[in-house]
C-alpha positions as CSV (number, residue, x, y, z in Angstrom):
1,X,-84.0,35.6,40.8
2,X,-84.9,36.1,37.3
3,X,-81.3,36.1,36.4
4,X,-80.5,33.0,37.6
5,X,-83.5,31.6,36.2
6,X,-82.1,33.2,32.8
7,X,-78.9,31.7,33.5
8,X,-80.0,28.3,34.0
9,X,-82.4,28.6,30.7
10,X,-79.4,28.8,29.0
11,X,-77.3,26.5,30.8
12,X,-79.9,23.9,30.3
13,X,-80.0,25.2,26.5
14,X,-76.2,24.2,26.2
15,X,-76.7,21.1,27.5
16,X,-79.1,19.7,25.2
17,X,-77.7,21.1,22.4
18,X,-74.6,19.4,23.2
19,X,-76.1,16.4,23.9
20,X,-77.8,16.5,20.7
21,X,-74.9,17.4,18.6
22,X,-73.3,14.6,20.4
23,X,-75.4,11.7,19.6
24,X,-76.2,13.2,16.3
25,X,-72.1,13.0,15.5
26,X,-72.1,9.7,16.8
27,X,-75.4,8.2,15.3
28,X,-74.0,10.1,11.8
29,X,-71.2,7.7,12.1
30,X,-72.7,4.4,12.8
31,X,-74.8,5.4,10.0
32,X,-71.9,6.0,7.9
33,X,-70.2,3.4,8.6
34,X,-73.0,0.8,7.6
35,X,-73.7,3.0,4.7
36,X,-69.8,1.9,4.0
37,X,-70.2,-1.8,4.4
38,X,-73.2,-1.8,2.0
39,X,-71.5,-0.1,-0.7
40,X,-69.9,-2.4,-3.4
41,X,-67.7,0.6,-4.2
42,X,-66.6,0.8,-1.0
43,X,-65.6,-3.2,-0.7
44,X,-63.5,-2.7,-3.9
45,X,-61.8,0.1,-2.8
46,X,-61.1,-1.4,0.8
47,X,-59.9,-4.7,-1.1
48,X,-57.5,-3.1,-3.2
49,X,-55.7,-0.8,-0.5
50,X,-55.4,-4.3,1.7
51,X,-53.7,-6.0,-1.0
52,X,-51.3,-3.0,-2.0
53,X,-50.5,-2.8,1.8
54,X,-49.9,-6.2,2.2
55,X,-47.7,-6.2,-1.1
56,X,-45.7,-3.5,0.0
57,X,-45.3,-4.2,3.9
58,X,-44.2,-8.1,2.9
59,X,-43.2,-7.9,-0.6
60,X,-39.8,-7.4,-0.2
61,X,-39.5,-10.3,1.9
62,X,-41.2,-12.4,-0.8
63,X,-39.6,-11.1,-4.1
64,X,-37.3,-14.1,-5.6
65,X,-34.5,-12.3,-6.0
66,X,-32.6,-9.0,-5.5
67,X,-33.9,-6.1,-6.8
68,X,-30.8,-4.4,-8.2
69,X,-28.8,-8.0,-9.1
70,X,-28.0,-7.8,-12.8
71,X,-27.9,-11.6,-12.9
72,X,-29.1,-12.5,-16.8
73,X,-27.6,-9.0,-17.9
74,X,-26.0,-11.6,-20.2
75,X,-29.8,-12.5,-21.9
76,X,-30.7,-8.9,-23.1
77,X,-29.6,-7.0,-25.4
78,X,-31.5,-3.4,-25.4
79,X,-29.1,-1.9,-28.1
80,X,-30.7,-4.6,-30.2
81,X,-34.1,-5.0,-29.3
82,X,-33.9,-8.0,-27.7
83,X,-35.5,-8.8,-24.3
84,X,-36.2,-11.3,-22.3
85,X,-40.5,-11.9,-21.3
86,X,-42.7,-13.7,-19.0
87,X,-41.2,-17.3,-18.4
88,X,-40.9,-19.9,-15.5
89,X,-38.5,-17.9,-13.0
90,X,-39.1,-15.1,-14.2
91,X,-43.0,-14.2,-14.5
92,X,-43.0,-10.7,-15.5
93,X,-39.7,-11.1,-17.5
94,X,-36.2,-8.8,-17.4
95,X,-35.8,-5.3,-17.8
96,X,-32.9,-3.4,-19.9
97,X,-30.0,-4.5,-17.4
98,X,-31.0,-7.8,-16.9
99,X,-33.3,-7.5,-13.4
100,X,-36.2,-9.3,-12.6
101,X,-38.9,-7.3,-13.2
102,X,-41.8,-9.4,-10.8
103,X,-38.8,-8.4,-8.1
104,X,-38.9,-5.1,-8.6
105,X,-42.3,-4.6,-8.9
106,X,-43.0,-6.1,-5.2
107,X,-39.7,-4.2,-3.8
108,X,-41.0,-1.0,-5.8
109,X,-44.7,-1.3,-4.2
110,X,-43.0,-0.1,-0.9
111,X,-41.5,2.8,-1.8
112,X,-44.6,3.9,-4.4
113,X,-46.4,3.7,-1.1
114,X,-44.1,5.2,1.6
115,X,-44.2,8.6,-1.2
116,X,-48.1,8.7,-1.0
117,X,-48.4,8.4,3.0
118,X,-45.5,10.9,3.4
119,X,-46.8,13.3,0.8
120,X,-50.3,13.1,2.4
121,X,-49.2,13.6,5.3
122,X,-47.1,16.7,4.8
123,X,-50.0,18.0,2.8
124,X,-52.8,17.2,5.5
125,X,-50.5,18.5,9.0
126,X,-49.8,21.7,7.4
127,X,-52.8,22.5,5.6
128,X,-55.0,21.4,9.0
129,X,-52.8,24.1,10.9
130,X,-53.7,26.7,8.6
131,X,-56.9,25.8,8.0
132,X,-57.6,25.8,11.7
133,X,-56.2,29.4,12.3
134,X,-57.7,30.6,9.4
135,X,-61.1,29.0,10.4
136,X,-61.2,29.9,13.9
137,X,-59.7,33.8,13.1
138,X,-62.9,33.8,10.5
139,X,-65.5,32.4,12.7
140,X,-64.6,33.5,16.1
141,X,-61.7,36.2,15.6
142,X,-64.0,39.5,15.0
143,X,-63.0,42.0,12.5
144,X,-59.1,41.5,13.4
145,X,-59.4,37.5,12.6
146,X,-61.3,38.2,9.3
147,X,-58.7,40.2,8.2
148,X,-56.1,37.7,9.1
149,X,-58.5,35.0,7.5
150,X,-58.1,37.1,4.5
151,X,-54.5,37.4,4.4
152,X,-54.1,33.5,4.9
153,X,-57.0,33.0,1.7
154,X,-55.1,35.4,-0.3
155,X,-51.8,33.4,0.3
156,X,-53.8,30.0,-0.3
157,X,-55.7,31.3,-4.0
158,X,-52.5,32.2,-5.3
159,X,-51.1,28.5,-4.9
160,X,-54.5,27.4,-5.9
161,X,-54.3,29.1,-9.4
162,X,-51.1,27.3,-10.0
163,X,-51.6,23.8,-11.9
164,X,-50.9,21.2,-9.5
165,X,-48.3,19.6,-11.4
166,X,-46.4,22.8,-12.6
167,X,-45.9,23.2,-9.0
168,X,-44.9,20.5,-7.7
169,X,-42.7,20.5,-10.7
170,X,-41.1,23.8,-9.6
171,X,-40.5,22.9,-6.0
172,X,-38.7,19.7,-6.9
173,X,-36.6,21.6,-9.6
174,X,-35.4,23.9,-6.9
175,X,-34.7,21.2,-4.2
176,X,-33.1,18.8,-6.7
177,X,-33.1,15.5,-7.3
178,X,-34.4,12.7,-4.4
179,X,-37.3,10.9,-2.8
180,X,-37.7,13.3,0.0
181,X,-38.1,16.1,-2.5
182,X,-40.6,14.6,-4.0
183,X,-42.3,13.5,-1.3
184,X,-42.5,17.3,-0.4
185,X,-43.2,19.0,-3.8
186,X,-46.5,16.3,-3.5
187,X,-46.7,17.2,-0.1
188,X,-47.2,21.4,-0.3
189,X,-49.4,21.2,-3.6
190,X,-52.0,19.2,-1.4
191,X,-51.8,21.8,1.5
192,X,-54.1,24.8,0.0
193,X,-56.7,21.8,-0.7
194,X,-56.6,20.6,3.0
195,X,-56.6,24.3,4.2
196,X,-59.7,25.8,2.1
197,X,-61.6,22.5,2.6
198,X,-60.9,23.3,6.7
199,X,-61.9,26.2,7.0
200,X,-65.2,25.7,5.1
201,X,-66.1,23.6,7.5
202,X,-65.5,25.8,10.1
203,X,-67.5,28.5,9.1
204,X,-70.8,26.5,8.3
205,X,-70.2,25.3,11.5
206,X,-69.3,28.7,13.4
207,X,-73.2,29.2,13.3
208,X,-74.3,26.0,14.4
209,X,-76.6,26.2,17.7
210,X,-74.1,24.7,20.0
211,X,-71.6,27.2,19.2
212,X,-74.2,30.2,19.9
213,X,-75.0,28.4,23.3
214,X,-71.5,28.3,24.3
215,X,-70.6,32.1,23.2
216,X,-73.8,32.9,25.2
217,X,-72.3,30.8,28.5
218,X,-68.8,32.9,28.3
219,X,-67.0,29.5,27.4
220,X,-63.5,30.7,25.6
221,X,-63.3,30.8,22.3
222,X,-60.0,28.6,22.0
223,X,-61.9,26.0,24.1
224,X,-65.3,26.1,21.2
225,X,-62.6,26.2,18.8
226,X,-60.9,23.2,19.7
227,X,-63.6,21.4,21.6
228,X,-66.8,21.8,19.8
229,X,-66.2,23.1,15.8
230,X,-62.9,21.6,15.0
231,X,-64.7,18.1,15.9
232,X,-67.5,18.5,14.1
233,X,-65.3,19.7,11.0
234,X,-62.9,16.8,10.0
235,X,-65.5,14.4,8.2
236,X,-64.7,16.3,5.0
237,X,-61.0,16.1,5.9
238,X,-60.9,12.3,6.6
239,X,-62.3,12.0,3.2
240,X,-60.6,14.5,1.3
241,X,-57.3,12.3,3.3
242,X,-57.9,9.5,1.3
243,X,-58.7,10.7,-2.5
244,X,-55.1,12.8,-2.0
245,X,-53.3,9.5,-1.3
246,X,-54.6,8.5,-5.0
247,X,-53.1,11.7,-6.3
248,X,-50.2,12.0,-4.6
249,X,-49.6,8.2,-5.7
250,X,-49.9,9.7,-9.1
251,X,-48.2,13.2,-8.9
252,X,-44.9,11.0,-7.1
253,X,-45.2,8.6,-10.2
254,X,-45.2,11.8,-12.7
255,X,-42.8,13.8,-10.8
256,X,-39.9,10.7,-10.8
257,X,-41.3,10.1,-14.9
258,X,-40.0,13.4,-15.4
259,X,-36.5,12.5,-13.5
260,X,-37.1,14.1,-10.4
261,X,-37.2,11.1,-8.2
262,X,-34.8,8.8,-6.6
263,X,-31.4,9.2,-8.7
264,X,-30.3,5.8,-8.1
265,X,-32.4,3.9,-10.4
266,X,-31.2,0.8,-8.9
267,X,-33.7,1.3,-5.7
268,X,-37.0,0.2,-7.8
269,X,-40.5,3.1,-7.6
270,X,-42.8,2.7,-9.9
271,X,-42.8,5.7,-11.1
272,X,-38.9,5.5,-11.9
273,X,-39.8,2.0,-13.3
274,X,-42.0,3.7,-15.5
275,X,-39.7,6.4,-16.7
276,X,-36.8,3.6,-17.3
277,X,-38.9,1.9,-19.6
278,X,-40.5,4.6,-22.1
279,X,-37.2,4.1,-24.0
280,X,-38.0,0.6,-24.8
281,X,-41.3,0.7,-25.4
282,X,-41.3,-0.4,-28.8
283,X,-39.3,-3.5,-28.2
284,X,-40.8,-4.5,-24.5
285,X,-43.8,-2.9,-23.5
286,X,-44.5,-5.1,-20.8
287,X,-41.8,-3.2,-18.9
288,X,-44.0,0.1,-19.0
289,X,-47.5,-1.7,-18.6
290,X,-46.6,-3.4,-15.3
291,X,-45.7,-0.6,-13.1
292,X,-48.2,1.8,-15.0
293,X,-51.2,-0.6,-14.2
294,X,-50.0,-0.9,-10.5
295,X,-50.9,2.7,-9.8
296,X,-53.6,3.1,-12.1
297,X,-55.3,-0.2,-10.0
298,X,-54.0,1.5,-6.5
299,X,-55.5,4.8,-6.8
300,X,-58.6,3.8,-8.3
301,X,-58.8,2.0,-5.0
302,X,-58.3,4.6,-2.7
303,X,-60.1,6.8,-5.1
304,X,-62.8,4.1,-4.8
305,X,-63.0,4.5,-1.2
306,X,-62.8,8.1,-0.9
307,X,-65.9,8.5,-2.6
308,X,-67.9,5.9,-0.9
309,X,-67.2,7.9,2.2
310,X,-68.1,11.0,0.9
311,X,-71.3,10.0,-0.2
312,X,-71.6,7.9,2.6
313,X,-70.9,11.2,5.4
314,X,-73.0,13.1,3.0
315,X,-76.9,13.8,4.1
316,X,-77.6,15.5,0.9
317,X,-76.7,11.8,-0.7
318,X,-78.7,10.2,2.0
319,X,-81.5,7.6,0.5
């Protein structure tokens, strides 16, 4: 009898903490989510990436004319210094062959964006499955999962200790020249961030009460893995999500600067917009200040809204 009664203690022990850690997720949430519709910072930020989504989901439907149409090559003379600025038909002026710039820049908005999703993604899928085995070998995994934890960490510092850029540099030099390599160069420098940031979480919450409650009911540890710690760990992630978009934005942007993008220059990216017009600086600046203040404005947005969810999922930052 006094087992059961035991038994039940702790049953009812799981329960509540359950209960609790579920309605203080949820309430954590709400909280954070009004905490996000109060904060200025967070309005800007939102506004921002609504506008640069817009631009580049309908832009290319609503640039004037073609992107790659050389149709006042004629006008400009880059040899001479001569180019063609802001007038009626042309609002942000012609580039060195004779393209409409305002074209490009809405046709180049797509593509700018389509290498910051991708990259994020490729950097947030991989780095979440390591960072879940890692996590779970660490928390759950006994001597034989810390040693694997270990391995994994050893593997992750090393690409840590290499500047973001040089990598990414690197990777792209080997692969060659194209979007898709750089949308993976971006992609695997944001993967050790994703995976250390995951597993951190995991381990402050390996020793949270629910988990102890669960280990003491004989529930599996795949199952408090996946069903009770992994849950409670993605606020962090979700954030960490949304300030890499800013970076990969600008990494892509630095990566086809240095001629490691698209080779056809015809297809507008900002970045490659960016690189094309450092030659002509002199004689048209205009041609480097549009695209450069395009992703300056869109990741301070994300940037923007990044950190008005951190501090918003943050209690340490709580007022």
């Amino acid at each position: 009898m006094a087992v059961a009664t035991k038994s039940e203690k702790i049953q009812r022990l799981a329960e509540l903490t359950a209960v609790s850690e579920t309605s203080t997720g949820a309430s954590l949430w709400r909280e954070a989510f009004r905490r996000l519709k109060s904060s200025k910072m967070a309005i800007v930020g939102a506004v921002i990436i609504v506008l640069f989504v817009l631009i580049a989901v309908v832009g290319p439907f609503l640039a004037p004319y073609s992107p790659s149409a050389q149709t006042w090559r004629s006008e400009v003379f880059p040899n001479q210094g001569k180019f063609v600025g802001a007038r009626d038909g042309n609002w942000f002026g012609l580039d060195h062959l004779g393209r409409d710039l305002f074209s490009r820049m809405l046709v180049g908005a797509r593509q700018t964006l389509l290498v910051g999703i991708v990259a994020t993604l490729i950097g947030l899928v991989a780095g979440f499955v390591i960072g879940i085995v890692s996590g779970a070998a660490a928390t759950l995994g006994g001597d034989t999962g810390r040693r694997v934890d270990s391995v994994i960490m050893r593997f992750i510092d090393m690409m840590l200790a290499l500047p973001s850029l040089l990598l990414a540099v690197s990777i792209a030099a080997v692969m060659g020249q194209s979007l898709t390599t750089v949308m993976i160069a971006v992609g695997v420098v944001q993967v050790p961030v994703f995976a250390r940031l995951l597993r951190g979480s995991m381990l402050a919450q390996g020793s949270a009460d629910y988990v102890l409650a669960a280990q003491s009911l004989g529930v599996r540890k795949r199952r408090i893995v996946l069903s009770q710690i992994l849950p409670n760990s993605l606020s962090p992630v979700i954030v960490q999500a949304t300030l890499s978009l800013a970076t990969a934005i600008i990494e892509a942007a630095a990566l086809s600067y240095l001629g490691l993008g698209n080779p056809d220059p015809a297809i507008p990216e900002w970045g490659v917009m960016l690189a094309q017009a450092q030659r002509f600086f002199s004689y048209a600046p205009a041609m480097a200040v549009y695209p450069a203040v395009g992703i300056i404005i869109t990741a301070l947005g994300f940037t923007l809204l990044g950190e008005a969810m951190r501090e918003a999922l943050d209690p340490k930052l709580r007022g």
